[in-house]
C-alpha positions in Angstrom: 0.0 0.0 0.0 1.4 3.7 -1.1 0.7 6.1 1.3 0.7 9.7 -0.5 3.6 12.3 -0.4 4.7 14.2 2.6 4.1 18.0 2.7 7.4 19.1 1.5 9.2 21.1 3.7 9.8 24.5 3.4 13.3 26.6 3.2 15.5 26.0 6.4 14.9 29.1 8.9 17.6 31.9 8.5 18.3 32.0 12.2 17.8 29.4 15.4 15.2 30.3 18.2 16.7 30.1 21.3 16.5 30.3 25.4 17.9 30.4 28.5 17.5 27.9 31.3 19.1 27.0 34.6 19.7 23.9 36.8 22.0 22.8 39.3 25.0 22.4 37.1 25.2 18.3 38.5 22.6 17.7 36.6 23.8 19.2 33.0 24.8 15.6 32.0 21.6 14.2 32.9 20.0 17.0 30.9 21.9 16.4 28.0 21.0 12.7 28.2 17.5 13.4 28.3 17.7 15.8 25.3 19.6 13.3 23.5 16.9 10.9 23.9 14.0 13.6 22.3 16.0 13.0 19.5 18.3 15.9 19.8 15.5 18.6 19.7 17.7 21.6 20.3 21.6 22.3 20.8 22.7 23.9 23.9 25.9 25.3 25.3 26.9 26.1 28.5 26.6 29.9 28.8 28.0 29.8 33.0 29.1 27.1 34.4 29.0 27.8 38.0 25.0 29.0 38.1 24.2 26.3 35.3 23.1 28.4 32.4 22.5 27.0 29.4 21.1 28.4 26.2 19.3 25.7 24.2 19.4 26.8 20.1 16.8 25.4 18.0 14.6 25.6 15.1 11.5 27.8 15.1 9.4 25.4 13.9 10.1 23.5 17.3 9.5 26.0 19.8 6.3 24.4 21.1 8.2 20.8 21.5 11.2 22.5 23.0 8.8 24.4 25.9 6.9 21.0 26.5 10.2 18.4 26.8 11.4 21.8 29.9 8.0 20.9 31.1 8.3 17.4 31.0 11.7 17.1 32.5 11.5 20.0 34.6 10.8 17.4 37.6 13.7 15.2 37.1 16.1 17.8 36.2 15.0 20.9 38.3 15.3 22.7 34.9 13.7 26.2 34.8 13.6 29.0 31.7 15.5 31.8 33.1 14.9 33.9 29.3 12.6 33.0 26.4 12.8 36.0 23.9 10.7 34.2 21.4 7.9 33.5 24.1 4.3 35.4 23.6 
């Protein structure tokens, strides 16, 4: 059985959405884990190390998956948005 063509996908986005969250910095490896397991929804870096910021960069398309895996892992992780510029 065919199943009928995917939508196709429009132009890649110019420019990555992005936030800023914080946790206690021992749990950065199990946050990466757990965002590794989603399928590597967003790329973060570690903007300070000692008060465990780190700015997640992803696609724009993705913002409402990105808020809801926080949410989802927020009681594991302790993880909290500390700035969301692209929030409404």
């Amino acid at each position: 059985m065919r199943h009928g063509r995917r939508k196709p996908a429009g132009p890649p986005p110019r420019w990555s959405s992005r936030l800023y969250v914080r946790l206690e910095p021992r749990r950065i490896a199990l946050f990466r884990f757990l965002l590794e397991a989603h399928d590597n929804l967003a790329l973060f870096s570690v903007a300070d190390r000692r008060q465990g910021i780190l700015q997640l960069n992803f696609s724009p398309d993705q913002g409402g998956e990105v808020r809801a895996f926080l949410a989802r892992v927020r009681a594991e992780t302790g993880v909290e948005t500390v700035l969301d510029p692209g929030k409404d």
